[in-house]
C-alpha positions in Angstrom: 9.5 10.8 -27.2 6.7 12.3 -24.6 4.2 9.7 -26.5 6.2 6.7 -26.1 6.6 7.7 -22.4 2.9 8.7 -22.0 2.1 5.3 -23.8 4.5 3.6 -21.5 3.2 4.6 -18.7 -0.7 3.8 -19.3 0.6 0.6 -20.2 2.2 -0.1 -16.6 -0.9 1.2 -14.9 -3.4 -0.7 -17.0 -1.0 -4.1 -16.0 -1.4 -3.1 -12.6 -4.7 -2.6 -12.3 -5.1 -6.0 -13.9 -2.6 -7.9 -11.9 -4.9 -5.7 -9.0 -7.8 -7.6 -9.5 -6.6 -11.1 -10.0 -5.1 -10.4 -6.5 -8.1 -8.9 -5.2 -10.4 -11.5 -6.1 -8.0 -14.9 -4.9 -8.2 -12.8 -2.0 -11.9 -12.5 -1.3 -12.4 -16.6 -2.6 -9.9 -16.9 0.5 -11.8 -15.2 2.4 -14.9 -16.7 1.6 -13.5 -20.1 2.3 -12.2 -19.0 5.9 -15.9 -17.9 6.3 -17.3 -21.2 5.4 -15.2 -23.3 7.5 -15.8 -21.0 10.4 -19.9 -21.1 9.8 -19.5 -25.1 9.8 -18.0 -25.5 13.4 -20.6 -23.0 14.5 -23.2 -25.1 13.5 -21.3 -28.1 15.3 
């Protein structure tokens, strides 16, 4: 019973940490975007 929940539990953290960086890294191509647009109407 104590290694089903032990297993159960690394198994929640490990999907988190993967649904983590899928998040993090839509996040920082966002950001990167934002950056680009804002760098073209500087150079207008």
């Amino acid at each position: 019973m104590k290694r089903d929940l032990s297993l159960l539990f690394l198994a929640v953290i490990a999907a988190l940490v993967l649904g983590g960086c899928n998040t993090m890294q839509g996040a920082g191509k966002d950001i990167q975007k934002a950056g680009e647009k804002i760098e073209d109407a500087a150079k207008r």
